[in-house]
N, C-alpha and C positions, 0 to 999 in steps of 0.2 A: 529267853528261849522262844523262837516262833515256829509256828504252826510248820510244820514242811510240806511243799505243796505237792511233793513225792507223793504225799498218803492219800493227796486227794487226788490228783489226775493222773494218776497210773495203776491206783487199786479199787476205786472205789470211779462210778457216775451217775449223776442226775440222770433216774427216767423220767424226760420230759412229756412219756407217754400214757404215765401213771395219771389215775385219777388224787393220788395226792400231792399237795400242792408242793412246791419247788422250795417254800419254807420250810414248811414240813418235813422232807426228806434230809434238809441240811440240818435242821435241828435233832434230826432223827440222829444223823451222821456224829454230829459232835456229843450226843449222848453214848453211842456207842464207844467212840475213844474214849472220852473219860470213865465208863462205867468197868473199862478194861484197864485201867491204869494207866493206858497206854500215852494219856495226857494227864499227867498227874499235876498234886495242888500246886499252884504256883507258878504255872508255866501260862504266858505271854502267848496268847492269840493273834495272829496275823491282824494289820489295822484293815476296817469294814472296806476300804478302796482295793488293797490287793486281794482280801478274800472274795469279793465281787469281781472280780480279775478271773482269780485261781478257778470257783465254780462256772464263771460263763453268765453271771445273773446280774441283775440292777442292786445297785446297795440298797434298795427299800428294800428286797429279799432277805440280805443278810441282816440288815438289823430287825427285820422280822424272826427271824430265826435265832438270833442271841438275846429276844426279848423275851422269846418263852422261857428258855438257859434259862437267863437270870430271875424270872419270875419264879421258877425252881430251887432258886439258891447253889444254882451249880456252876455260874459265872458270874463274875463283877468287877466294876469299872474302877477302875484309879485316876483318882486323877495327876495325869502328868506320865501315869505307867504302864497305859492300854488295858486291854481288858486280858483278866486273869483268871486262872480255873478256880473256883472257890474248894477251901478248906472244906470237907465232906463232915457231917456231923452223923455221932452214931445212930446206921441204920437207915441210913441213904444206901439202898441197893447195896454192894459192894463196900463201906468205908475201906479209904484206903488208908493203910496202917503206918503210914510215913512222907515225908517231903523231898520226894529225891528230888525237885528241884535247889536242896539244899546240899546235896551230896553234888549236882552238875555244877552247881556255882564253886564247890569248893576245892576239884582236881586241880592237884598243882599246873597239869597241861595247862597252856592260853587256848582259848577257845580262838577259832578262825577269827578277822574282822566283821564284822555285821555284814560287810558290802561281799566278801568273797563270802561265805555263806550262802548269801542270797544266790550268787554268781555259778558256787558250785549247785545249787537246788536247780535253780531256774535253766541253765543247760541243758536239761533233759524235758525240758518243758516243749511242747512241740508248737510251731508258730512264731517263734521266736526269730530276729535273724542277731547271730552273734558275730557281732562286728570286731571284738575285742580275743577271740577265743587262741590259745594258744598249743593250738595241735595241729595236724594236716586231719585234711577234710578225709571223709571214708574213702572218697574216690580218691584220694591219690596216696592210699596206701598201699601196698604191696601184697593185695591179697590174693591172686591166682600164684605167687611166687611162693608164698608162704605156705598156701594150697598143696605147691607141690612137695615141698620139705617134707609138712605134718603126713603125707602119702606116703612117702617114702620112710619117715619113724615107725606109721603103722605097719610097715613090714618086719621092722626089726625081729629079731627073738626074743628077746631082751631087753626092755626097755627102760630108763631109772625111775623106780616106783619106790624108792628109800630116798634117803638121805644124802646129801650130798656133804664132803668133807667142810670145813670151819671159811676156807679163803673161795669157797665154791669149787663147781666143775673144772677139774684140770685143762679137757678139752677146750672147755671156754676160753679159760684165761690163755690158754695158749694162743689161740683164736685170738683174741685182742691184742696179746702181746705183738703179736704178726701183724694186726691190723695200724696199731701203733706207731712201728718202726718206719711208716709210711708218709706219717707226720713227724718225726725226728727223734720222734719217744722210743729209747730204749729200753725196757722193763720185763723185767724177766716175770714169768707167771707167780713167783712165789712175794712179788712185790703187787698182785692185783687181787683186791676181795672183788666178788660177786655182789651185786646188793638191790634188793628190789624195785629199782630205780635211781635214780640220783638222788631224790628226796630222801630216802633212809640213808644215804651217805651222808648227808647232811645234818642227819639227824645223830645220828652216829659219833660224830665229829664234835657236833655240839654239846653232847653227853660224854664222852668218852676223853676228847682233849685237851677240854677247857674250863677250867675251875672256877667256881661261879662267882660274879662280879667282875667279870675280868671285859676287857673291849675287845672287839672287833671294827675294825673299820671296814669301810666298805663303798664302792661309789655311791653318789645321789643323785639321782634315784636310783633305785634298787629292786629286783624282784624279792631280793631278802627280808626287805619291808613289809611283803606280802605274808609271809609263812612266820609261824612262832618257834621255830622248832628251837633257838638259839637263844630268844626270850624267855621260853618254859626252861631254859635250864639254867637260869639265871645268869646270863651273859646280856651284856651290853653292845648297844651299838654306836658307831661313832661315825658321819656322813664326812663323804672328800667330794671335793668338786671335780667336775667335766668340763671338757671342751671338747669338739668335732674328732678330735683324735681320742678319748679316753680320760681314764683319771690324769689329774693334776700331780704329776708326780712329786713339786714342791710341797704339795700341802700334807704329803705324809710325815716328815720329822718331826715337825713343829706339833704335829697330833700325837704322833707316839710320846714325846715327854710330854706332852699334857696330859694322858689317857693312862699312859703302860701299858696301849695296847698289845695284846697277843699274840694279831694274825690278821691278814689284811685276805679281805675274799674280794674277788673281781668275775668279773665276765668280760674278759675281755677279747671277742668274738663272739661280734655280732647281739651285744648288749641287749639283754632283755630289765625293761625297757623300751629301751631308746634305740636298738639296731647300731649301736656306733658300733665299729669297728676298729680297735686301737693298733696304730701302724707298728712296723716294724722296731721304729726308732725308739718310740713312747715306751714300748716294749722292755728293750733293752736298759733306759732310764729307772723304771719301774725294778726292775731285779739288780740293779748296782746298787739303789738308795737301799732298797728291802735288805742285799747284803748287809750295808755299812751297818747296819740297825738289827742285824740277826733277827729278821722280824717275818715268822714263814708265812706262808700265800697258800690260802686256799679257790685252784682256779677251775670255774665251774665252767668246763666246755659242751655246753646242752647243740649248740648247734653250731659248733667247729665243722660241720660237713657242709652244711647248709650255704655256703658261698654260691655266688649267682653270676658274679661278671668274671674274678681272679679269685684262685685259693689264697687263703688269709697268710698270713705270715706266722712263724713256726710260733707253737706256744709256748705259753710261761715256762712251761714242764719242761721241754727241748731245752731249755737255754739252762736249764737248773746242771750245775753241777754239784752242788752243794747239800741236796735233799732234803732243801727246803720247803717246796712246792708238792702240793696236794694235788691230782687231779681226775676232778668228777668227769665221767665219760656214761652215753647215754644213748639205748638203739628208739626212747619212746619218740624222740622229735623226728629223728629220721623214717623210722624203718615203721615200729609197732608200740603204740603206749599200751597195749593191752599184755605186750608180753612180760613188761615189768623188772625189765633187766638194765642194769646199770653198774659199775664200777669206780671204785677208789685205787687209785695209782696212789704208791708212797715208798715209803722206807718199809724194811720188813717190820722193824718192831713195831710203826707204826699201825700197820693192814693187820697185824694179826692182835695189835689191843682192840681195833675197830672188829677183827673177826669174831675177837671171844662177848661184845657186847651182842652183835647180831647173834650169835647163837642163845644167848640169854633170850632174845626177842623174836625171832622168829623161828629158829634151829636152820636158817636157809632160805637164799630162793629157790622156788618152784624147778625143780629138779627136770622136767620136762618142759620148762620153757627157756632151764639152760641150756638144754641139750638143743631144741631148735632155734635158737640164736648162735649156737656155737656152728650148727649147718650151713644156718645161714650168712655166714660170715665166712666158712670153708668152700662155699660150692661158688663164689663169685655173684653170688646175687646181691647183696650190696654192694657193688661197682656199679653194678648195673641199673639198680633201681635208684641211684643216689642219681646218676647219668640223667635219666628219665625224671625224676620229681624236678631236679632244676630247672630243665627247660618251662614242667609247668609251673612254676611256682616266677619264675622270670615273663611269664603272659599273665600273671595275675599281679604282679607290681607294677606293671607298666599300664594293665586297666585300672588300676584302682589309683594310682597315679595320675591320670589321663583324668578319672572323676574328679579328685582333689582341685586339678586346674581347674577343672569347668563350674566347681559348685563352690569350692571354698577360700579363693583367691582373696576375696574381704574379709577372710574371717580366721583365717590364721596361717601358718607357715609352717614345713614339715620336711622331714629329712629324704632322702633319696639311698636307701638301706642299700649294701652292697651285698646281704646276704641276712640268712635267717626269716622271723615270719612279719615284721613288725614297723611300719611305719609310725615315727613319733608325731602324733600330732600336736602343735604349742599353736595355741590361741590368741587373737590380738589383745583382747582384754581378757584378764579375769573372769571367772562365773563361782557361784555356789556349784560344785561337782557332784555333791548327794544330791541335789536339786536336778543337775541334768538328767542324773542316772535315773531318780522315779521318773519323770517327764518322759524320757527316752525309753523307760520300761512299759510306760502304758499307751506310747507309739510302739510297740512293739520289735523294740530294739534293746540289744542286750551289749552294755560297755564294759570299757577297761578303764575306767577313769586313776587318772595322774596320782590320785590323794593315795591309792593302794600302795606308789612306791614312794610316795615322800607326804610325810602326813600334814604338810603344807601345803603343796601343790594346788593352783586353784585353777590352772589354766592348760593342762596337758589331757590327751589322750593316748591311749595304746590302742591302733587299728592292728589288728594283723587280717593278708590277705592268703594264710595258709589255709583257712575253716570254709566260712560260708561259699553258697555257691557264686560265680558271676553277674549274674542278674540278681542273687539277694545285695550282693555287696553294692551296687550302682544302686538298687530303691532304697534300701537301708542308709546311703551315706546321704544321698537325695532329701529323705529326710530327717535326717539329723542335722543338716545345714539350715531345714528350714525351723528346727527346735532352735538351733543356737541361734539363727538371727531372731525369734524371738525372745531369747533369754537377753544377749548383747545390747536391745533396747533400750 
């Protein structure tokens, strides 16, 4: 467990106008979190490079300040394990009366990767420029639109300050049911849960549908790779290969008898990842074999809107006559990740064994930010603002494109996304990827490196040009070209 750099640069700062010294006050610092439990015994301190990062100081500072600690007896070294809070002996200030770093190590949950960890901390880190981030930037969200919605709720008389029914807001789900039938999906409202994002769909799915040890399959790479939700509940995964169009649609029988897989998940629009986009044809492949093999599809449509040149071709879902096919739908990539609204399309008994787990676990989502997504989906402002984010999001592929020719032509080769936030970067050679990512963190650049969806991968990148601004993404990629020709060496 490391240090989170939340507690230091956003609650806490160095007066570097103090007459006491800049050891002193760190040392002071890390006395007070563990004298509050608040770093309890056992927990793994950031190594002396990033916490010389995290405060703004020279690493003779910080090991100045974890030499007094340890002279204390209140930290110490491992070798091979970093430096660790020491075991408090009675009558040390405070002893703390237990190891809950033995109780964190021992949740059935999987804890994130180390590298998304780091990824989810350090995004709030200010300075930063996050070349890899997978959201739209604040400027090209929708907020004088939403402005006007949440104006018009604060009129109401009545607003939902309770609970909302098990499958969520009726209005909602009507709402999307309508939204749907646009893309080819016909699903009546008592076929769609509410769910506070796609990620608890997910989560839901993997808890609720699939009995532990059992496979899933799923493309390689994957964002699936990235999240434990299907790992914490003991489910297995199984990789299928790509090409420019999508999964390899041969290689799924031959997996199923080898596996017993259960359920095959795809993104197939606009691949996160990789940006592919699986055609039409691929498409249609993909649900005949899944037929012959009664083998259902879970398909995560995060950024089915998001098309830039032509709209995509109808989804897995459309083609399902059979009520096979699952499908995640989501307003956080388009519209708002802060509103936290998402849905499961399925069979009814399906959505309502997934409804009665989410009430187990949350009783709901946010009942007032069903009701403003359900607005916002009735007044025509999603037409609208879908309209508008293309264009800018279609000036920022084609600059950050434009960069890629001019800086990184020797040094690897990359797709040309027909939609979504994500250009795949694949490198001429191999590199260590933990190695660019520290290097690249203390150039002050924050990646999506390859190994997060294939825990192989030595030679990929995930650029997306939805986040940062224009001018971060040309200096940021500027230097990362010149990291990687020094790595490529």
């Amino acid at each position: 467990m490391s240090v989170p750099s939340a507690s230091i640069t956003e609650n806490w700062k160095l007066d570097r106008s103090s007459p006491l010294p800049l050891h002193a006050q760190i040392s002071a610092y890390f006395l007070g979190k563990i004298r509050s439990g608040a770093w309890p015994t056992g927990m793994r301190l950031a190594p002396q490079r990033e916490l010389a990062r995290q405060f703004g100081v020279n690493r003779s500072t910080i090991v100045t300040a974890l030499g007094q600690l340890t002279a204390l007896g209140l930290i110490e070294g491992k070798r091979g394990g970093g430096t660790l809070v020491a075991l408090l002996k009675s009558g040390d200030f405070e002893s703390q009366a237990g190891n809950w770093n033995d109780y964190v190590e021992e949740g059935t949950h999987y804890p994130n990767l180390p590298t998304i960890q780091s990824i989810n901390r350090l995004e709030y880190e200010r300075g930063l420029i996050r070349l890899g981030t997978g959201e739209l930037a604040p400027e090209l969200l929708p907020s004088a639109m939403m402005q006007s919605i949440l104006a018009d709720l604060a009129q109401q008389t009545h607003l939902p300050l309770s609970y909302e029914e098990p499958l969520g807001s009726l209005q909602l789900r009507t709402a999307i049911s309508h939204q749907l039938s646009k893309i080819g999906i016909y699903a009546a409202p008592d076929s769609i849960l509410i769910t506070s994002g796609s990620l608890q769909g997910l989560q839901l799915i993997a808890l609720g549908l699939l009995p532990r040890s059992s496979t899933i399959l799923l493309e390689k790479p994957s964002y699936l790779y990235s999240i434990h939700s299907f790992q914490s509940a003991g489910v297995k995964f199984s990789g299928l290969p790509m090409d420019e169009r999508g999964v390899l649609t041969e290689s799924i029988t031959p997996e199923v008898q080898r596996s017993a897989a259960a359920m095959l998940y795809s993104i197939p629009t606009f691949h996160n990842p990789t940006g592919i986009l699986m055609d039409a044809r691929r498409r249609q492949e993909l649900m005949a074999v899944t037929s012959s093999l009664g083998l259902p599809i879970l398909e995560d449509a995060a950024y089915q809107e998001l098309w830039l040149d032509t709209p995509p071709p109808l989804p897995l879902k459309a083609l399902d006559n059979e009520g096979r096919v699952l499908y995640l739908g989501t307003l956080s990539k388009s519209a708002s990740p802060g509103l936290r609204i998402g849905w499961v399309v399925g069979p009814e008994p399906v959505v309502r064994r997934l409804a009665d787990i989410k009430m187990q676990s949350d009783y709901g989502a946010s009942s007032l930010s069903q009701l403003a997504a359900a607005k916002w989906l009735e007044s025509g402002y999603h037409e609208l603002h879908c309209h508008t984010l293309r264009q800018e999001l279609r000036k920022r592929r084609s600059a950050v494109l434009e960069i890629l020719r001019t800086h990184f032509t020797d040094l690897a080769s990359w797709n040309n996304p027909a939609g979504g936030f994500y250009i795949w970067l694949s490198l001429h050679k191999p590199i260590p990827l933990q190695l660019l990512f520290k290097k690249a963190l203390q150039a002050g650049l924050l990646l999506n490196t390859g190994d997060l969806y294939d825990r192989r991968d030595g030679r990929h990148l995930r650029l997306s040009y939805a986040y940062a601004p224009l001018s971060e993404l040309e200096a940021g990629l500027i230097t990362l070209s010149a990291i990687l020709k020094e790595q490529i060496k």
